[in-house]
N, C-alpha and C positions, 0 to 999 in steps of 0.2 A: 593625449592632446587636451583633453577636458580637464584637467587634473594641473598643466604646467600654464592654460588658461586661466584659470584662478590662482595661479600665482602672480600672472601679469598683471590681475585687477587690483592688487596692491598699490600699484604705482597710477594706476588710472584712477584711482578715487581717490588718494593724496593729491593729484591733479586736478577734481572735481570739487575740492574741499574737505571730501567725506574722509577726515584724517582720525577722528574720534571713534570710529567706528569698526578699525582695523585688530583688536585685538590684541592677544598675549604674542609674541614672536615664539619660533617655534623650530625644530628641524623640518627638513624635507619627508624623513620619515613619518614622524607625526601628525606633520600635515595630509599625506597620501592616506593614514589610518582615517582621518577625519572625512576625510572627502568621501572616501569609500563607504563609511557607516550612513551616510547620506544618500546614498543611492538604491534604489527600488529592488536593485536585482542585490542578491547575496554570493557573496566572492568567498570560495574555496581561499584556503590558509596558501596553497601553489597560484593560483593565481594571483593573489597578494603579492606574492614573491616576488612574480614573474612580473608585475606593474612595477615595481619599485624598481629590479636588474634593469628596466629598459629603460630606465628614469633617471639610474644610478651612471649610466652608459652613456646617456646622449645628452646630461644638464649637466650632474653633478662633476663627473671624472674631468670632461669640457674645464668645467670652473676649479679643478685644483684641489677636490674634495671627494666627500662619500655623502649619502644623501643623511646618516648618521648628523653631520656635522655643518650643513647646509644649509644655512641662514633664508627663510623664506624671506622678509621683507629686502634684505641687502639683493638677494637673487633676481625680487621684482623690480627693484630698482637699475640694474643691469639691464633686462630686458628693457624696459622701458627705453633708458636712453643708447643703447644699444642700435648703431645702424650699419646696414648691412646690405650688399647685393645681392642676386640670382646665384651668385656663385662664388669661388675662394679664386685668389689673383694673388700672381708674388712677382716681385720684380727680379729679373734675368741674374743678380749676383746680391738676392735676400737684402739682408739691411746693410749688405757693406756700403751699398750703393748711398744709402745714407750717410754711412759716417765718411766715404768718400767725397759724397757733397759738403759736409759742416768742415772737414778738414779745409778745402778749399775758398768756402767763405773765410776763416778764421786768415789765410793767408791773405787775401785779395783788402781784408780788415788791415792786417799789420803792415804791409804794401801802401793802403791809402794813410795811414798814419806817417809814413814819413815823409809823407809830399806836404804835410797840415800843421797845424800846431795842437794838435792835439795828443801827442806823444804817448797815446794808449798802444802799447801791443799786448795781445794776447797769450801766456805762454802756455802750454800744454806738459804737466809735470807728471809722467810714471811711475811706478814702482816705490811707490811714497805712502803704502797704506796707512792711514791715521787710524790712533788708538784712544785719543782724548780730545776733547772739545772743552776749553774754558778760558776764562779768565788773562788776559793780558798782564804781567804786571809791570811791564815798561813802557806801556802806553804816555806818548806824545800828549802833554797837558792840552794845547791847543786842539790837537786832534779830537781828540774825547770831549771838547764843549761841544765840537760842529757833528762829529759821527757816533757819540756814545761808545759805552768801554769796548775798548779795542779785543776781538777773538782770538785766543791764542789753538791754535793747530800743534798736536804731538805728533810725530810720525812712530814708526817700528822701527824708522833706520837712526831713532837718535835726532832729527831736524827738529825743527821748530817753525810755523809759517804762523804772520800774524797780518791780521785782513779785518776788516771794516765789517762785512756782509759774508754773510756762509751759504749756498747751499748744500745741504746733505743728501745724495741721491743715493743710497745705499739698501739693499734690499729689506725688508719688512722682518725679515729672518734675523738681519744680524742686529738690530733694532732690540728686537726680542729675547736676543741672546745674551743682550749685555755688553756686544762686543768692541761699540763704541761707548767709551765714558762723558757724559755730558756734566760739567761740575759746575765750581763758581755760580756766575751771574747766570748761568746758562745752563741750568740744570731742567731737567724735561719737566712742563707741568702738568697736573693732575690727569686732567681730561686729557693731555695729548699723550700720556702715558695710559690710560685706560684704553684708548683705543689701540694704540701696539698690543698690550696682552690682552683685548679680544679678539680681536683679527685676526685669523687663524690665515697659517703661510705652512703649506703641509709638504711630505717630500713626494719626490717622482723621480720619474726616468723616460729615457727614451731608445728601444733598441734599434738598429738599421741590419737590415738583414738582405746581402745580395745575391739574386738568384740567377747563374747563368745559363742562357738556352742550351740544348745541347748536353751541361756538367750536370746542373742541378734539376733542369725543367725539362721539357720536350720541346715545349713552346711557349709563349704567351698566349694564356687561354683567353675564352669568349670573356668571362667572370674576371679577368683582368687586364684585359681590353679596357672595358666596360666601368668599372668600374674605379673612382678617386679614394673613397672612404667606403671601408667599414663598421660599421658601433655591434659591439661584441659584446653583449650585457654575460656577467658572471663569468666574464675569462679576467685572466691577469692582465692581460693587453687589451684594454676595454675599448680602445680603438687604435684600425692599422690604416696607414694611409698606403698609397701605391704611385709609384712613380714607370717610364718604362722607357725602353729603345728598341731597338734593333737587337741588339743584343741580351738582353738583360731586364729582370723587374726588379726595383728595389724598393723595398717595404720597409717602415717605421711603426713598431708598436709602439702605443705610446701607455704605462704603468703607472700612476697616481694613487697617492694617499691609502685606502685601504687594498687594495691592487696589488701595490706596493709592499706590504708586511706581508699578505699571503706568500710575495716572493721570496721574500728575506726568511720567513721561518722554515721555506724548506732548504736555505741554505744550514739548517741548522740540526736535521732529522739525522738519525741512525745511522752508523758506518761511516763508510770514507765521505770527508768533508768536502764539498765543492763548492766554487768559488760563486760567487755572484753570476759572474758572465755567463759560467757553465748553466747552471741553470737557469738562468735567463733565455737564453740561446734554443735548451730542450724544450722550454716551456713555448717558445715561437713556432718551432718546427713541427712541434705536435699541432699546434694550434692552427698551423696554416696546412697541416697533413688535412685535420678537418673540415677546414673552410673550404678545402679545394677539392675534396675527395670525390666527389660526382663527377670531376673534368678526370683524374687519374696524369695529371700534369707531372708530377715530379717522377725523375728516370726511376728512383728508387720509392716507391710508393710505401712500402710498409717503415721504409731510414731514410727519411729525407734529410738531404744536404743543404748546405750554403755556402757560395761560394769566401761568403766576408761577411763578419758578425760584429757589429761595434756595440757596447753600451754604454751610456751617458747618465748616469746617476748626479744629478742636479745638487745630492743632498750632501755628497761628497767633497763639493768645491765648498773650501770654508770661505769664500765670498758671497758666494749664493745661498749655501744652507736648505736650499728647497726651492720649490717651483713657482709660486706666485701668490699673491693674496688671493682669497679667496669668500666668496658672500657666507657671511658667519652669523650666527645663532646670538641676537640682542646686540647687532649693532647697528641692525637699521635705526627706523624711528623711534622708536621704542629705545629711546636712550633712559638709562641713570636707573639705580634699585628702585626707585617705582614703577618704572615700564609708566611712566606719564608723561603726555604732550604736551606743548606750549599751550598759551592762551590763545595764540592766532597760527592759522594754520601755514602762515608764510614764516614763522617760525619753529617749524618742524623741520630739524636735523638729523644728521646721522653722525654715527663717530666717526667718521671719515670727513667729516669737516673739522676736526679737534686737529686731524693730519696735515692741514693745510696753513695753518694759523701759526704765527710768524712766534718764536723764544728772541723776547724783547728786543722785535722788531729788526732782530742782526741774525735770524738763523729759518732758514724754510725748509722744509721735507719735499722730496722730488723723486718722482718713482710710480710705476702702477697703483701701489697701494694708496699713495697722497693724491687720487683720482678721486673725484665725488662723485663724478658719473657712470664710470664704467674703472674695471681693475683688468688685471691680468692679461695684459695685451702691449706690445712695445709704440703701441700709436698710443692708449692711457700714458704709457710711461714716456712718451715724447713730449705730449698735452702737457703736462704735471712739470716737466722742465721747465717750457714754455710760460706757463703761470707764475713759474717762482721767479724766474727770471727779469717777467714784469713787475713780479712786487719787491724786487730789490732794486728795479729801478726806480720805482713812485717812493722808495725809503730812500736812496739815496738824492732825489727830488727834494723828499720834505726838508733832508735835512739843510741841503744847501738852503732852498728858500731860508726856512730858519735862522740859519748863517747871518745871510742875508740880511734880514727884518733886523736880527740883534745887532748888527753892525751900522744901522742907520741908526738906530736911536739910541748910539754913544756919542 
């Protein structure tokens, strides 16, 4: 607790003023080593260990990461503006409920358009993955004085879309990957390409494991009553959550970044091969044989079962490519090869403001990671829509006034 304390005081003295005084940026590791050689009492090399597993379990794994690669100031900066309740709350059908809501606005939108003269409808197009972003070359001469050079959209199926304003909401992963081309007039610049390759967007998984009364369990014990969450410092599943009924418990491990590779390289050990799931799956069952071993819950105590084994390897969908941004190592304040500040302390940034700033005023990033305040959460990545959305409409604002102005004074 003393130790993720002081990393919150990062953000509380960038709030204070005191931005000069914050140091080299650092890992989580590094920082734990520091903290520790500071304090009166002397820490065994295993208690070391054993502070960092439980640091690694309930900050770092949480954020998408390992404390290895765990940007202390981006990390304080989360906390900081980070809010939060007494407890975790989800609504009844998760975020469908969401896009159930936006789909419905979009129609009651296209519905009020035809009663108006404003002949906007909205169209909603699938399965159109884009490959390139640039340059129009039959942009409309009138068009281009009042909207500036018109965007040209490539799809994978062969299309073509050309558009005034772009947002790009695409994950942080495929950014990094290369796997959209940004050319022409519209090519990424400097700083907003320096923060793609520091921001680290690492991979994960998630297993669902169901256990039925009776097949699998005896019961639903006290310990799984009782309990929502687990944090399991130095297992693969560094944290399991728990659901339950009448029936049945179902649990989600959840595997991240270094986690992660422990799992993949014993897909790779001695003798007969087995697949991801397979060992995913053995690595749960032992690990929940453990957790639950004092209750003596499962029929088969020494081979436990399940009834349904799903795994979600995030790093596999080549849309997603991994699990979410994550507070990285020199991207807090401490921007640029000097690790130096502005002159005033209301101009201290992070790279994650380079994410948000518009490619010549026709192109905005949208997504957790183009979040200045907080990342890796689908309310960030709702926020980050919401922002870009306004600033293409204060661009498409300027430019009409402009229009405008020039048209009086012909």
């Amino acid at each position: 607790n003393k130790i993720w304390q002081a990393v919150q005081s990062f953000s509380e003295r960038i709030n204070d003023g005191e931005w000069k005084d914050l140091g080299q940026d650092m890992s989580l590791d590094s920082f734990v080593d520091d903290q520790l050689r500071m304090e009166s009492t002397t820490f065994s090399s295993e208690d070391v260990d054993t502070i960092k597993l439980i640091l690694e379990s309930l900050f770092s794994n949480t954020a998408g990461t390992s404390n290895a690669l765990l940007g202390v100031h981006e990390a304080a900066r989360e906390e900081f503006n980070w809010d939060f309740t007494e407890s975790n709350f989800r609504t009844e059908y998760c975020f469908a409920e969401f896009v159930k809501y936006y789909l419905n606005r979009i129609d009651q939108l296209n519905q009020q358009s035809l009663t108006t003269s404003s002949q906007v409808q909205i169209i909603i197009k699938t399965r159109s993955p884009i490959f390139e972003i640039g340059s129009s070359n039959h942009e409309d001469g009138e068009s281009s004085k009042t909207s500036g050079t018109l965007i040209r959209l490539e799809t994978e199926g062969g299309g073509t879309i050309t558009c005034n304003k772009c947002v790009v909401a695409v994950p942080l992963s495929i950014l990094k990957a290369n796997k959209l081309l940004f050319c022409d007039d519209f090519k990424i610049p400097p700083d907003m390409q320096k923060a793609i390759d520091t921001i680290q967007m690492l991979s994960g998984m998630k297993a669902h494991c169901l256990l039925k009364i009776g097949v699998d369990i005896t019961c639903c014990s006290r310990l799984m009553k009782l309990t929502e969450l687990f944090f399991c410092p130095g297992e693969i599943f560094s944290q399991i959550w728990l659901r339950r009924d009448e029936t049945s418990v179902f649990l989600t491990g959840f595997c991240v970044a270094n986690c992660r590779d422990r799992l993949l390289s014993c897909t790779l050990g001695e003798g007969e091969a087995r697949t991801k799931r397979e060992v995913a799956q053995n690595f749960m069952l032992d690990q929940l044989k453990r957790l639950f071993e004092d209750e003596t819950v499962f029929v088969s105590p020494d081979s436990p079962t399940c009834s349904s084994f799903v795994l979600h390897d995030w790093s596999d969908d080549e849309y997603i490519m991994g699990t979410y941004s994550s507070p990285s190592i020199d991207a807090g304040w401490q921007t640029g090869q000097t690790n130096c500040f502005q002159e005033k302390a209301d101009d201290v940034s992070t790279l994650r403001e380079s994410l948000v700033k518009s490619i010549k005023d026709s192109i905005w990033l949208a997504g957790e990671h183009a979040n200045t305040k907080t990342c890796a959460t689908v309310q960030a990545a709702m926020e980050s829509g919401t922002n870009a959305a306004n600033k293409v409409v204060q661009s498409l604002l300027r430019g009409y006034l402009q229009s405008q102005e020039a048209q009086a004074q012909r």
